[in-house]
C-alpha positions as CSV (number, residue, x, y, z in Angstrom):
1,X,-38.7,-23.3,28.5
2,X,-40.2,-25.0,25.7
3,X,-42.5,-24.0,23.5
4,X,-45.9,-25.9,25.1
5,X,-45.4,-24.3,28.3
6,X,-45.0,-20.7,26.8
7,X,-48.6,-21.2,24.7
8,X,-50.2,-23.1,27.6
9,X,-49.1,-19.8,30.1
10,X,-50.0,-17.1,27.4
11,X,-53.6,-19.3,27.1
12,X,-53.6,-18.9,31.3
13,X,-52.9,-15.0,30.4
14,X,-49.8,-14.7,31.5
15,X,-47.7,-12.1,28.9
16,X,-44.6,-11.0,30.5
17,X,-41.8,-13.6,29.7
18,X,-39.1,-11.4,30.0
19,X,-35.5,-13.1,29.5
20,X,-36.8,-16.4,29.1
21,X,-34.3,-18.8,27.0
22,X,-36.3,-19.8,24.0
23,X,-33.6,-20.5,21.4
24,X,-34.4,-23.0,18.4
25,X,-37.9,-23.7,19.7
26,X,-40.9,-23.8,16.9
27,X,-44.0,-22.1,17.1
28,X,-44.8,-21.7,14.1
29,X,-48.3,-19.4,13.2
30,X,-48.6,-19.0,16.8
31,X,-50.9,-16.0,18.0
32,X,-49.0,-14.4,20.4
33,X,-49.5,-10.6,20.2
34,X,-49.3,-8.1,22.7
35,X,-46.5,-10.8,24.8
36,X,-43.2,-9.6,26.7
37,X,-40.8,-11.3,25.3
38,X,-37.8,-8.3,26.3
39,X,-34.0,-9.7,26.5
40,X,-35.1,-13.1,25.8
41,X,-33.1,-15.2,23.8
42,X,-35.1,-16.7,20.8
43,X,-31.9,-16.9,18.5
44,X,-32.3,-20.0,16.0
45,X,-36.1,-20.1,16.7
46,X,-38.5,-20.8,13.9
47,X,-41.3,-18.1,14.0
48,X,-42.7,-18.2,10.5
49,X,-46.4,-16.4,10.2
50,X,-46.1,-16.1,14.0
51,X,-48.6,-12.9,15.4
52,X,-46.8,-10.4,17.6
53,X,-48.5,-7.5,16.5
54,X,-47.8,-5.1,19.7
55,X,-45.0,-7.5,21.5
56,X,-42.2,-6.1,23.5
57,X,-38.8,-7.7,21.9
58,X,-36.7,-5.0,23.0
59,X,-32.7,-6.2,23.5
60,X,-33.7,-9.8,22.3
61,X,-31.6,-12.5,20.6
62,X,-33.5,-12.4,17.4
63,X,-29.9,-14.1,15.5
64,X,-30.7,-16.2,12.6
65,X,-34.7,-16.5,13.8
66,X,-37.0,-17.2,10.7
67,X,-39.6,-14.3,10.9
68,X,-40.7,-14.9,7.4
69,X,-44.6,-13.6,7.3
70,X,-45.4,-13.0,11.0
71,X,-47.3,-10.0,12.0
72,X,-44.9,-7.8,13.7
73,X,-46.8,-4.3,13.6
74,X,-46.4,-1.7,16.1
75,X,-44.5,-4.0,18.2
76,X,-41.0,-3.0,20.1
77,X,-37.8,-4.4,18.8
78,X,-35.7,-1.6,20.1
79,X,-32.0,-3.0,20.6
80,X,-32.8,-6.1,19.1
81,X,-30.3,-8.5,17.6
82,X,-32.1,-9.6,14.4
83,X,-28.3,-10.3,12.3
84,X,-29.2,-12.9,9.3
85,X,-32.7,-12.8,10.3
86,X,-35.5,-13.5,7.8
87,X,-37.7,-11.3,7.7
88,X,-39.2,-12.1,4.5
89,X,-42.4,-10.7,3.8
90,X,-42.8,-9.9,7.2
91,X,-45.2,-7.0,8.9
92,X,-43.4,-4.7,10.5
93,X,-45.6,-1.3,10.0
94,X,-45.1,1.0,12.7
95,X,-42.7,-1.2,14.4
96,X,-40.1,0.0,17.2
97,X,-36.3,-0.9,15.2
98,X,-34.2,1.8,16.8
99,X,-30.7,0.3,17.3
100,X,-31.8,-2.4,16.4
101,X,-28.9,-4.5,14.4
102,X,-30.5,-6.3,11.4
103,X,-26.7,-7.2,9.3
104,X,-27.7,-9.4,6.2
105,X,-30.9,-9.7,7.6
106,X,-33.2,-10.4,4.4
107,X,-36.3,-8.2,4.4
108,X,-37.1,-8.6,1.0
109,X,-41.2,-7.6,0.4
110,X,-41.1,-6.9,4.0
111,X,-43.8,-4.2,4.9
112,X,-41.8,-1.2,6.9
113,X,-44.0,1.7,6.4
114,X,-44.4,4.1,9.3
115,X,-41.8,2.1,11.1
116,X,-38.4,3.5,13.6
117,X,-35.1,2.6,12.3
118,X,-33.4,5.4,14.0
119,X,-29.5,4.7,14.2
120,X,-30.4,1.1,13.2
121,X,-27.9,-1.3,11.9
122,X,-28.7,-2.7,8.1
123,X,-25.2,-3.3,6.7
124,X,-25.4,-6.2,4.1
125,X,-29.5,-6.0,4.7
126,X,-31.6,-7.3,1.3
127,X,-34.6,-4.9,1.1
128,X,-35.0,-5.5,-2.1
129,X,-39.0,-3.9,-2.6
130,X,-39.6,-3.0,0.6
131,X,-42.1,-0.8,2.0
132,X,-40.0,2.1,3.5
133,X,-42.7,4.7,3.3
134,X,-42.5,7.6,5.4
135,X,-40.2,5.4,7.8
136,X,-37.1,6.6,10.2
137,X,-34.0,5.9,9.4
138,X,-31.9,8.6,10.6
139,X,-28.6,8.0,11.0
140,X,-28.7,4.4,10.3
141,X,-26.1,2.1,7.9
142,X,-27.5,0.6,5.0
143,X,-23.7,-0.2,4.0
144,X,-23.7,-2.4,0.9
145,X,-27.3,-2.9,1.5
146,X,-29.6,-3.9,-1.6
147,X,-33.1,-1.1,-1.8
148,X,-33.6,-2.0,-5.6
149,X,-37.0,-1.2,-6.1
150,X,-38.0,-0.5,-2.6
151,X,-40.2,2.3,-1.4
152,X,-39.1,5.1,0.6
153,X,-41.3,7.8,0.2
154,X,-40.8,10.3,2.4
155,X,-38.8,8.2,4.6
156,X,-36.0,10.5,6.7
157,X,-32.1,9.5,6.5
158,X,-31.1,12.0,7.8
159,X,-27.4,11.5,8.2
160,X,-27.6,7.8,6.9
161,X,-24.8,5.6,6.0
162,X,-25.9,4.6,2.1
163,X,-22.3,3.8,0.9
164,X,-22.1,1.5,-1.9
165,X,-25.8,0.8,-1.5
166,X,-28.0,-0.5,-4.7
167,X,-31.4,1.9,-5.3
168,X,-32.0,0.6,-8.3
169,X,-35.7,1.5,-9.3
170,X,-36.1,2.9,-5.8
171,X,-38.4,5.6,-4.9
172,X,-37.8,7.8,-3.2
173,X,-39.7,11.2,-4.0
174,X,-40.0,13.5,-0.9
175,X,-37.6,11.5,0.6
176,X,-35.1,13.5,3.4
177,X,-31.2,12.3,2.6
178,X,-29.8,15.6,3.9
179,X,-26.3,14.8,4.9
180,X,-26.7,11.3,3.9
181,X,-23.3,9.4,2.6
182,X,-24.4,7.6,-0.4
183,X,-20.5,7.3,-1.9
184,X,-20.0,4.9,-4.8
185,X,-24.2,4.3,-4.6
186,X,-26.3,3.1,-7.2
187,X,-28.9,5.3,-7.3
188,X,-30.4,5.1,-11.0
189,X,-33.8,5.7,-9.1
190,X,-36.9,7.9,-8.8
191,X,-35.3,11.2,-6.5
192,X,-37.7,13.7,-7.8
193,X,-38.2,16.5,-5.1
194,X,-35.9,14.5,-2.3
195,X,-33.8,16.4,-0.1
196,X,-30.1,15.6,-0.6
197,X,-28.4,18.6,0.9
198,X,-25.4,18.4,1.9
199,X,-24.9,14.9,1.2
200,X,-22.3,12.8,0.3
201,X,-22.9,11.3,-3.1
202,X,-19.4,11.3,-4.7
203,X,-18.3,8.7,-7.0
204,X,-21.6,7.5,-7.0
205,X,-23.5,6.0,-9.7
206,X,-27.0,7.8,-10.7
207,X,-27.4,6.9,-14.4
208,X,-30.9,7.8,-16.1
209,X,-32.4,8.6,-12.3
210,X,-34.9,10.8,-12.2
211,X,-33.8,14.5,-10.0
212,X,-36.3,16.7,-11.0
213,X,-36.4,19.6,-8.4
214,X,-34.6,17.5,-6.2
215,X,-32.8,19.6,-3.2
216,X,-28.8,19.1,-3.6
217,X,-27.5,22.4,-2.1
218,X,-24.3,21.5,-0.6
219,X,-23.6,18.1,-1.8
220,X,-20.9,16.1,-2.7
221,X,-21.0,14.9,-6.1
222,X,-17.1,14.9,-6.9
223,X,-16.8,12.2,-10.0
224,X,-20.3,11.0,-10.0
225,X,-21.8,9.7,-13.1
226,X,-24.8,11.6,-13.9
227,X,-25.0,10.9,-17.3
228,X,-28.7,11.1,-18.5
229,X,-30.4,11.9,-15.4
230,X,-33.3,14.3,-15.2
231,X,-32.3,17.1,-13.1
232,X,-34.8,20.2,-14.3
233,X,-34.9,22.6,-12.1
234,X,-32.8,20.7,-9.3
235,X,-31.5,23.0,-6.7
236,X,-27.5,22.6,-6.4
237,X,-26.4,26.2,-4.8
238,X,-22.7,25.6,-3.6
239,X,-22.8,21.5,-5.0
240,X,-19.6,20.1,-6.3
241,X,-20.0,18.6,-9.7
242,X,-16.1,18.3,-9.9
243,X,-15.3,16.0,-12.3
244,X,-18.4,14.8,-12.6
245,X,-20.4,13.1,-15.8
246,X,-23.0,15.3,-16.9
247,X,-23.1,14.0,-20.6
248,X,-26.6,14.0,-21.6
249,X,-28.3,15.4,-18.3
250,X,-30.9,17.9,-18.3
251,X,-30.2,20.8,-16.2
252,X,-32.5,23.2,-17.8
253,X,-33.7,26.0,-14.7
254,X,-31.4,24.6,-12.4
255,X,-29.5,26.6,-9.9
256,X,-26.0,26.3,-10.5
257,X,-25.0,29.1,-8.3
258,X,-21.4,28.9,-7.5
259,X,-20.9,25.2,-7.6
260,X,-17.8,24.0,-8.6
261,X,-18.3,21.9,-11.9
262,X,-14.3,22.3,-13.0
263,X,-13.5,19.3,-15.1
264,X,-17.2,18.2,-15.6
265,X,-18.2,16.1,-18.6
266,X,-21.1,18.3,-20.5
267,X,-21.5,16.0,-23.6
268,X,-24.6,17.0,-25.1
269,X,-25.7,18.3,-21.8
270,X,-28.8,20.8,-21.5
271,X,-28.2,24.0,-19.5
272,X,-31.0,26.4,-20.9
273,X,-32.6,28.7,-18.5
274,X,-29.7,27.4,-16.2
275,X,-28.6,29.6,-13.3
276,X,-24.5,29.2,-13.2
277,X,-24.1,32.9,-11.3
278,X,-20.4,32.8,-9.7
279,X,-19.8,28.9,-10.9
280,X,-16.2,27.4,-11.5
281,X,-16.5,25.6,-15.1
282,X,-13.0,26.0,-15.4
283,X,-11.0,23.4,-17.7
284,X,-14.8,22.8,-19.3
285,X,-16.2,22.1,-22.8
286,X,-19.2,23.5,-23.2
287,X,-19.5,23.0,-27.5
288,X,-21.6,20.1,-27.4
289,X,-24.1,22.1,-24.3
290,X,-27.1,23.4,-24.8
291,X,-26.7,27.2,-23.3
292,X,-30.1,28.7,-24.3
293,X,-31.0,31.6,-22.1
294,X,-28.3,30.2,-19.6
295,X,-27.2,33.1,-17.3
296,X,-23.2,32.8,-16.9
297,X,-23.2,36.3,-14.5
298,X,-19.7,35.8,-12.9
299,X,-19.0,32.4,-14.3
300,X,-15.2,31.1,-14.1
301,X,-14.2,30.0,-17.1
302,X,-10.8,30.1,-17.3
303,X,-9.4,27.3,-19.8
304,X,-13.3,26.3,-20.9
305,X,-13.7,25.8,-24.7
306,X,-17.1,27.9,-25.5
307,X,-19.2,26.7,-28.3
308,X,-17.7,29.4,-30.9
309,X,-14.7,27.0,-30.1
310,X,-12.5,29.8,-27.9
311,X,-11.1,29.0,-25.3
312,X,-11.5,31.3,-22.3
313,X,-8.1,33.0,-20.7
């Protein structure tokens, strides 16, 4: 089918083109919202500014399709092979993206908020300041994937695959990364008041990021650098800080409850009002820390230098 007999059928009312063979055909700016276009094969097709607000795409060829602009919203792309699509600027609000596979797709400005990316494939994606507000993406892979500066507001990934992804200037307050891998990240981002619990964020870079009151009971954070992040009153019960570079991080009024922090970096760290009940600082040194009103109840600290400069047997 070519692309005058698709517009003169949708103009005759006809919507349901289901597995039709569309692949490199033009129509560009085209108004087509609402079609069926399900299992069709539209791979190589130039769609730029095209409307299919509300179209069914589900299990498409989407490959290497320029999207860049159209009007997407609420429409159903479950399934849908979109890999090295642009998506540039596209609409996609409220959108249907579950399993869908979008590697190195580039979704850069694209508009995502509201929309299902459940279990979606974005390895390699470019996101860079996209709207991920209050989206889905629950156990999806962003592997390698570039967020810098994109919103995800209290978006849920729960469970998603984050390693070695860029957040650079990313928000991401209220945001749900319980159990999310984010090993080797980037993440010097705004996480104040996000969920991180039991997530995986070891190795991972979060440099001058904002974790005020941020939820990280659980996680993995084994050689992270940490160094001047904001993490007052950040909840990190049972956390392992390992190893990890806390030199000039506020922790004042966090709970420290018996995380492991043996071999942490505490370089003109600030731990006042801290709660450190039944922590391992073992192998510490805690002279350049700020310890005011810091409760050490039950603290191990075998082997840690102290401020008075004695080292704890």
């Amino acid at each position: 089918m070519n692309a005058s007999e698709l517009l003169n059928r949708y103009s005759a009312g006809e919507r349901d083109f289901t597995r039709v063979s569309l692949w490199g055909v033009i129509l560009r700016e085209a108004d087509l919202q609402g079609i069926n276009l399900s299992q069709a094969d539209l791979s190589g097709a130039n769609l730029h500014g095209v409307n299919l607000s509300g179209a069914n795409l589900s299990e498409a060829n989407l490959t290497e399709v320029d999207l860049s602009g159209a009007d997407l919203s609420s429409a159903n792309l479950s399934k849908a092979d979109l890999d090295s699509a642009n998506l540039r600027w596209t609409i996609l609000t409220g959108a249907n993206l579950a399993e869908a596979s979008l590697h190195r797709a580039l979704l850069s400005k694209a508009q995502l908020a509201g929309a299902n990316l459940t279990e979606a494939n974005l390895n390699g994606a470019n996101l860079w300041v996209a709207n991920l507000s209050k989206a889905v993406l629950s156990r999806a892979s962003l592997k390698g994937a570039n967020l810098n500066e994109a919103d995800l507001t209290e978006a849920n990934l729960w469970g998603a695959n984050l390693n070695s992804v860029s957040l650079v200037g990313a928000h991401l307050q209220g945001t749900n990364l319980r159990g999310a891998f984010l090993c080797e990240a980037l993440l010097s981002a705004n996480l104040r008041g996000a969920n991180l619990s039991g997530a995986n964020l070891s190795r991972a870079i979060v440099t001058q990021a904002n974790l005020q009151e941020a939820i990280l009971s659980e996680a993995d954070l084994s050689g992270a650098n940490l160094s001047s992040t904001n993490m007052t009153a950040a909840k990190l019960r049972g956390a392992n800080l390992s190893e990890a570079d806390l030199s000039q991080t506020d922790l004042s009024e966090a709970v420290l409850v018996e995380a492991n922090l043996a071999g942490a970096r505490f370089n003109n760290t600030n731990l006042s009002r801290a709660l450190l009940r039944g922590a391992d600082l073992r192998g510490t040194d805690l002279r350049q820390a700020l310890l005011e009103d810091t409760n050490l109840n039950g603290v191990n600290l075998r082997g840690t230098t102290m401020p008075e400069k004695k080292i704890r047997q």
